[in-house]
DOROSE-789769 format. One line per 2 residues: number of its first residue (from 1); their letters; for each residue z, x negated, y of C-alpha. Coordinates in steps of 0.5 Angstrom, whole numbers. Each point is the difference from the previous one (the first is absolute). Layout:
<recs>
NUM = a = Z,X,Y ~ ... $
</recs>
This chain:
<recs>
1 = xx = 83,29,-263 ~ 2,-6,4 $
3 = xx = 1,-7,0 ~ 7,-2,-2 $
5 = xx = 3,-6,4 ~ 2,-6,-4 $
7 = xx = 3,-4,6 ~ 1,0,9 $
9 = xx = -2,-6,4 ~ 6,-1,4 $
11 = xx = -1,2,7 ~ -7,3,-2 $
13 = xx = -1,7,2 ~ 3,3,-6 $
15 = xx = 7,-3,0 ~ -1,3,8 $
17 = xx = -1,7,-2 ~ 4,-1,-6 $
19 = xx = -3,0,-6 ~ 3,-4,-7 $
21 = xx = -3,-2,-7 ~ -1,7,-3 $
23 = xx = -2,5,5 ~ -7,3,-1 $
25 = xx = -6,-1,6 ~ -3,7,-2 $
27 = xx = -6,1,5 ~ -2,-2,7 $
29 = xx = -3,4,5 ~ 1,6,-5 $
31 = xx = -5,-4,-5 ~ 3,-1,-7 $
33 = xx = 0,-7,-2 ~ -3,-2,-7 $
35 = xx = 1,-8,0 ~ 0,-6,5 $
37 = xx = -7,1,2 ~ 2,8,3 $
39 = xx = 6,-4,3 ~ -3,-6,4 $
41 = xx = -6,5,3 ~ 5,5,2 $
43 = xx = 4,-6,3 ~ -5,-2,6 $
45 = xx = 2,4,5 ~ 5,0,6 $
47 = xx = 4,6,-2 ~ 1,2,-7 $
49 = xx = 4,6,-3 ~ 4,-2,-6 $
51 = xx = 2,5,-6 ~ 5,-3,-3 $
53 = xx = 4,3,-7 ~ 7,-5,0 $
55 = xx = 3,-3,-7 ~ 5,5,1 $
57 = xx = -6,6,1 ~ 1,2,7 $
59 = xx = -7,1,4 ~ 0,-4,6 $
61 = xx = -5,0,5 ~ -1,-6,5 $
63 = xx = -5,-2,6 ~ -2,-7,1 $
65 = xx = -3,-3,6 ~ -3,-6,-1 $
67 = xx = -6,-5,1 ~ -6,1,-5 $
69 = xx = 1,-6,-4 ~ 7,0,0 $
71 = xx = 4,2,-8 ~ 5,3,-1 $
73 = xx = 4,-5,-3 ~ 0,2,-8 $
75 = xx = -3,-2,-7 ~ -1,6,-6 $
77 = xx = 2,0,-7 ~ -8,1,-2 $
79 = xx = -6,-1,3 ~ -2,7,-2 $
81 = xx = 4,6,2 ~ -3,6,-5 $
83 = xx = 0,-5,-7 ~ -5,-5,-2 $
85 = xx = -7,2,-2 ~ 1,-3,-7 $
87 = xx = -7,-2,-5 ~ -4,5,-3 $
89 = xx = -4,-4,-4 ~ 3,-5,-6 $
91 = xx = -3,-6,0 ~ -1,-4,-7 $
93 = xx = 3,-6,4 ~ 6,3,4 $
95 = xx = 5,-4,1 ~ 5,6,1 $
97 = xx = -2,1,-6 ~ 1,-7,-4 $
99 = xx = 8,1,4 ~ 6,-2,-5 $
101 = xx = 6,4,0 ~ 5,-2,6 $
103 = xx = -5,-1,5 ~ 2,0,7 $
105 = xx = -2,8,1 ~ -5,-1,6 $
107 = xx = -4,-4,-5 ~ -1,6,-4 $
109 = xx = -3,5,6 ~ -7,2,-1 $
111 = xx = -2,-3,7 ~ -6,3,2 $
113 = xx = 1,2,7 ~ -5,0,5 $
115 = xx = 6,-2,6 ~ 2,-5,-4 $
117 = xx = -6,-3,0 ~ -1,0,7 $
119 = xx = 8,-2,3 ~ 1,-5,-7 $
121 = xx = -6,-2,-2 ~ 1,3,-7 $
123 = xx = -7,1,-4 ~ -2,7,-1 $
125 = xx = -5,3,-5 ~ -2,7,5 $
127 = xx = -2,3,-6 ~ 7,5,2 $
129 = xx = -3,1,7 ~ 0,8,3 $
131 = xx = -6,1,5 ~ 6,2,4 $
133 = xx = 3,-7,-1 ~ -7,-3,1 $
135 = xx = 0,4,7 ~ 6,-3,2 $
137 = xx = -1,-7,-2 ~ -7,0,5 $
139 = xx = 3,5,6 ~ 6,-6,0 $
141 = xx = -5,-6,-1 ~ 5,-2,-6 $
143 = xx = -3,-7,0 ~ -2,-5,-5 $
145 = xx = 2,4,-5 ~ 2,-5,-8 $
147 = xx = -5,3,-5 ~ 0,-1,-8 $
149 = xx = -7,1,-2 ~ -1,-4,-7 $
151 = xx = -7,2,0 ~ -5,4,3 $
153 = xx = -4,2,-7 ~ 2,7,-1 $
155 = xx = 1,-1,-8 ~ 4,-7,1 $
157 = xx = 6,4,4 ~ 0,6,-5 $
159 = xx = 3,-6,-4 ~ 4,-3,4 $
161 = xx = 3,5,3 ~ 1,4,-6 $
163 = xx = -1,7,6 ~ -4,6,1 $
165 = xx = 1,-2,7 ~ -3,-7,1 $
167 = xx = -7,3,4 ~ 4,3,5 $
169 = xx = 3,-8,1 ~ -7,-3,2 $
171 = xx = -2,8,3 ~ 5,-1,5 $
173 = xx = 0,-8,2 ~ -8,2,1 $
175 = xx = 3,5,6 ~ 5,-4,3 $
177 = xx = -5,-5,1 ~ -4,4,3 $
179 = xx = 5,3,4 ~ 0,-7,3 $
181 = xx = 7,-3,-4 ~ 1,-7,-2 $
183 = xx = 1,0,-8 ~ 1,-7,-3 $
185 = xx = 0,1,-7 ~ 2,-4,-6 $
187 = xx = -2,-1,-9 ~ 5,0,-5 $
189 = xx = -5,-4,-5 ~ 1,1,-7 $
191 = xx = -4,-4,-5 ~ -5,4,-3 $
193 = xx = 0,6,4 ~ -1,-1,8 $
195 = xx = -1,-8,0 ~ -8,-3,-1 $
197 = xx = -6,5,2 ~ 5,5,2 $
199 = xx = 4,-4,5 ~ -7,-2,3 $
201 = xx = -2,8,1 ~ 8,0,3 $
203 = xx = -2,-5,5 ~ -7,1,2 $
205 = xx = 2,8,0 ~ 6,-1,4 $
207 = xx = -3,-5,4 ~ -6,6,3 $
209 = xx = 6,3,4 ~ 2,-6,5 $
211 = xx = 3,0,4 ~ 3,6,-2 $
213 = xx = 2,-3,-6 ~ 3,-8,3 $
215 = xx = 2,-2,-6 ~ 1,-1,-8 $
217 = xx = 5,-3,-4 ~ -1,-2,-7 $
219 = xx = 7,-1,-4 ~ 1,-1,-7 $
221 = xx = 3,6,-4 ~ 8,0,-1 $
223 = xx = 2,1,-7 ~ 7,0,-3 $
225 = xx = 4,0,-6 ~ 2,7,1 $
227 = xx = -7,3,-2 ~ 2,3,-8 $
229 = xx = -4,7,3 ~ -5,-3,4 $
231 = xx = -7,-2,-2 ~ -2,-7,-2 $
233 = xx = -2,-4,6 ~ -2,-8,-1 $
235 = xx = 3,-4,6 ~ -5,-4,4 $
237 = xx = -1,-7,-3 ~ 0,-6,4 $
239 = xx = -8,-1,-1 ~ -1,8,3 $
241 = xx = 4,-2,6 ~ -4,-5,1 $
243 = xx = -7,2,-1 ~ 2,6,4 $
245 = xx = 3,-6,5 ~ -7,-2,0 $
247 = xx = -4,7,1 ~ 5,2,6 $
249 = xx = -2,-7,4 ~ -8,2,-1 $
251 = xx = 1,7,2 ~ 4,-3,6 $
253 = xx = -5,-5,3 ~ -6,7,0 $
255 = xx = 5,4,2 ~ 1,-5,6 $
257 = xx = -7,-1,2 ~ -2,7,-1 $
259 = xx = 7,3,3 ~ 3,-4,4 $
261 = xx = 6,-2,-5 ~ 2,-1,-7 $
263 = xx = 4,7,-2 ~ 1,0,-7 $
265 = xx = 6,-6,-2 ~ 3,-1,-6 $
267 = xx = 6,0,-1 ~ 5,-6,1 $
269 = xx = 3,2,-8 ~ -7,-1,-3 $
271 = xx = -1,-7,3 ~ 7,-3,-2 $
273 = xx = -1,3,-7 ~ -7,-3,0 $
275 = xx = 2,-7,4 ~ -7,1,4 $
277 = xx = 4,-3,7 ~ 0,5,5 $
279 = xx = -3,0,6 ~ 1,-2,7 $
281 = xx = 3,4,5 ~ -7,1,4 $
283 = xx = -2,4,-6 ~ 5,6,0 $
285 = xx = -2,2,7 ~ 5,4,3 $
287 = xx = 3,0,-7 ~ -2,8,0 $
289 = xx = 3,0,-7 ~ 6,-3,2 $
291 = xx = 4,8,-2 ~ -3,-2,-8 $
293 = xx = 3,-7,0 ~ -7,-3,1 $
295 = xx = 0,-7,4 ~ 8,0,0 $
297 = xx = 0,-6,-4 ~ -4,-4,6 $
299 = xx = 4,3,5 ~ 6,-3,-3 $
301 = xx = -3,-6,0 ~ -1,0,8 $
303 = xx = 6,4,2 ~ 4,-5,-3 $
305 = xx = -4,-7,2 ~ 1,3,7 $
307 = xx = 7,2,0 ~ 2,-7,-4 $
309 = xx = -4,-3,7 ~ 3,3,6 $
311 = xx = 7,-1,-4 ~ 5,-4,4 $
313 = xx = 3,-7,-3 ~ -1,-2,-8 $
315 = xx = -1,5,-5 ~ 1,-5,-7 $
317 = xx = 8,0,1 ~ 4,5,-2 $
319 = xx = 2,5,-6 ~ -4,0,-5 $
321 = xx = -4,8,-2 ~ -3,2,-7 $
323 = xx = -5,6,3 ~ -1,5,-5 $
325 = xx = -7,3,-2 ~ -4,2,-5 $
327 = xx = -4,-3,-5 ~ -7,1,4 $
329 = xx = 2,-3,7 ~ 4,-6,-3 $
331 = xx = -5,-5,1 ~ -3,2,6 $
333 = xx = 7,0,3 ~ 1,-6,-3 $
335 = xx = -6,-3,3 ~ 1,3,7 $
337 = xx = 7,-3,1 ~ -2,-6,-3 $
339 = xx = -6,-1,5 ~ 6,2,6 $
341 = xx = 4,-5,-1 ~ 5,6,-4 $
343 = xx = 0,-3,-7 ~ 6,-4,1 $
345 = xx = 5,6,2 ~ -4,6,-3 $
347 = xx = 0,0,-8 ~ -4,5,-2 $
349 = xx = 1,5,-7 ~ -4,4,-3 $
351 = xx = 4,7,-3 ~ -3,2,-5 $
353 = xx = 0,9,-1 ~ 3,2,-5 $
355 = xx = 1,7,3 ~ -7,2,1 $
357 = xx = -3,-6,-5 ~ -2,-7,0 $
359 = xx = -8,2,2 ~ 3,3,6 $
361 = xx = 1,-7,6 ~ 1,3,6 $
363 = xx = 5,-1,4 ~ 1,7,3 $
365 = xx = 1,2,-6 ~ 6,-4,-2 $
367 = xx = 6,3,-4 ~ 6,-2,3 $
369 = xx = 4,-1,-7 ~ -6,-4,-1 $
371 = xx = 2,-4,5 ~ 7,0,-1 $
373 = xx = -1,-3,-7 ~ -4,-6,3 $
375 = xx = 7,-1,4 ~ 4,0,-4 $
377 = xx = -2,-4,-5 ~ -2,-5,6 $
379 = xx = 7,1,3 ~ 2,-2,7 $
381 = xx = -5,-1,5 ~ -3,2,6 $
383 = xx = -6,6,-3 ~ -6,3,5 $
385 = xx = -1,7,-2 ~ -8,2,3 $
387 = xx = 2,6,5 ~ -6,4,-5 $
389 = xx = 4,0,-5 ~ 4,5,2 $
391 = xx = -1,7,4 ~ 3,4,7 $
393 = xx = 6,1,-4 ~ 1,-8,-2 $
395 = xx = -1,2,-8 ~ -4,-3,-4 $
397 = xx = -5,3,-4 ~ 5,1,-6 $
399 = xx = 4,3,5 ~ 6,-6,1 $
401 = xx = 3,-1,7 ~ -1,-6,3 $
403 = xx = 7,1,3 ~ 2,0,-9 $
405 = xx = -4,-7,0 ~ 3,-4,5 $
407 = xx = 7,3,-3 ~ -2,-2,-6 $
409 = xx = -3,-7,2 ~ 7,-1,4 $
411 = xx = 4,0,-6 ~ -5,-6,-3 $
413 = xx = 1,-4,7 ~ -8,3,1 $
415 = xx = -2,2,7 ~ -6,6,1 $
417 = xx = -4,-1,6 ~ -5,5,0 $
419 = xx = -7,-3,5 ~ -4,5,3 $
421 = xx = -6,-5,2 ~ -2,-7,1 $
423 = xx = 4,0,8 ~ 6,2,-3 $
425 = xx = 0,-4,-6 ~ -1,-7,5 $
427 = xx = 6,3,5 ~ 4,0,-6 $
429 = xx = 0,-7,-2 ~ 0,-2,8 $
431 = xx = 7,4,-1 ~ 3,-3,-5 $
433 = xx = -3,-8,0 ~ 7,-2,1 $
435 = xx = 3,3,-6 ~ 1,-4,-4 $
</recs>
């Protein structure tokens, strides 16, 4: 058991001592290493003793003098050294599940791992936790932690999780919060089971444990085309988003007075589906539920008109762009690059998903031959391509290579730029406004 290193910073410690992508960190200090938590702690010291298994299977080891803080230098292949703790509940609406075949493989990982959750930010159900595992997490101070909770109705879980274990979820988020973890929580809201009364218990339940619990996000349920074995779900209409849009913001304003802040928010997804406009920026606080997507759209918005402001020079002349999204945030984005003076030099094009289907229209979750099938019937041109849409790897959700897309946009007379966030994308037309 150990990490296995990915790459070496040149002129790092480990390209001093000699390690290369491939070797083995097997324990510090005699500890065995389980995952990237066990490796950062045994770190913080000045002098450590390395057990290292080479490539090639020699057993090497090494001692380090070096300030506390310093690293050595590495990236791993994975987070987790001991394999991902995967779900052991089958929930009616999950996206693995609703997955086609050829997906990129991380999208078919039962996810549900608790050091993930606090290294990534992933959302967690508990419901796979040990009690040796819940020791961990309170004598290590893992916190804040991302938990799926759903509902806190015992007999609307059963449902929803389709599992024996859906007490334990709840049982364990009770002791992490007593532990003096902090927890922010998120619905996945299916019409007709955890919305109306049921979402209001989930709310006013969770909303007793603050601070504890800091915030909760109510997202929308995410249904494919791929559900042939699946229950049947109703998507959210646009009337239930808005009318949710409604009961959030009245929640809001008693959880501010009583509380101290607003923490429950709804998700960005709900009000471009209902139209019900955002709201300002003040309102996300300190937009505690960034990690869900929620309050990304208004940060966007301010990113951008603050980069647009300290560019340097006249932004109108130069290339012309077609930024790809998806259906969702199309005429948001358009109205945000509108209101910045962008519109002249930015088109915007929504991609429908033909790889998930139609009612999926986020951008995260663009297909890349969806993507491809817009420009090659557009032709040449210069096409933005939303970083979210693509993984560590640089694959999209269907397993295509941005380097596969920008080769086949080259042989139509197209260029592929891939834009990480609004700074980035104002730098980009800054570089190139005298092409022509």
């Amino acid at each position: 058991m150990g990490g296995i290193i990915d790459s070496v910073e040149p002129g790092g410690i480990a390209e001093d001592i000699g390690l290369q992508p491939g070797d083995e960190i097997e324990s510090i200090d005699g500890q065995p290493l389980r995952d990237l938590i066990d490796y950062r702690f045994g770190l913080a010291a000045e002098e450590i003793s390395l057990l290292i298994r080479k490539a090639g299977g020699e057993m090497l080891e090494v001692e380090i003098e070096k300030d506390v803080d310093d690293g050595l230098g590495i990236e791993f292949e994975s987070a987790v050294f001991d394999g991902l703790r995967e779900c052991n509940n089958n929930c009616m609406f999950c996206f693995v599940n609703q997955m086609p075949a050829g997906a990129r493989a991380s999208t078919l990982l039962y996810d549900d791992d608790y050091r993930l959750s606090f290294l990534d930010g992933n959302f967690i159900t508990l419901t796979n936790l040990s009690d040796d595992d819940v020791e961990r997490i309170l004598g290590l101070r893992l916190s804040p932690l991302y938990v799926s909770v759903h509902s806190t109705d015992p007999d609307v879980r059963v449902k929803l999780f389709r599992s024996r274990h859906s007490g334990r979820g709840l049982e364990v988020l009770w002791r992490l919060v007593e532990g003096g973890i902090e927890i922010h929580t998120q619905v996945v809201m299916v019409p007709g089971l955890n919305d109306g009364d049921v979402l209001e218990r989930t709310v006013r339940d969770l909303a007793d444990g603050h601070p504890g619990i800091a915030s909760l996000g109510t997202v929308p349920v995410g249904l494919t085309s791929h559900r042939e074995k699946q229950p049947e779900i109703e998507p959210v209409s646009p009337e239930l988003a808005r009318q949710t849009i409604e009961t959030v913001h009245e929640w809001q304003q008693g959880f501010l007075n009583r509380l101290g802040t607003r923490f429950c928010y709804a998700a960005d997804e709900l009000y471009l589906h209902s139209g019900v406009p955002l709201r300002p920026m003040v309102e996300y606080e300190d937009f505690p539920q960034r990690e869900n997507g929620i309050g990304i759209c208004r940060l966007l918005e301010e990113e951008l008109r603050l980069a647009v402001e300290e560019a340097r020079g006249d932004l109108d002349d130069g290339p012309h762009y077609t930024a790809i999204t998806g259906h969702s945030a199309g005429p948001f984005l358009r109205g945000v690059l509108d209101s910045c003076g962008l519109d002249g030099r930015i088109e915007v094009m929504p991609v429908a998903n033909r790889h998930l289907g139609e009612t999926v229209t986020v951008a995260g979750l663009l297909a890349g031959e969806d993507v491809w099938s817009v420009m090659e019937e557009r032709g040449a041109g210069r096409y933005l391509v939303p970083s979210v849409a693509l993984n560590r790897d640089d694959l999209f959700i269907d397993g295509l290579a941005v380097g596969e897309l920008r080769e086949r946009a080259r042989r139509i007379g197209a260029e592929v730029y891939v834009v990480e966030d609004a700074p980035d994308l104002v730098r980009l037309l800054e570089a190139s406004k005298d092409v022509h």
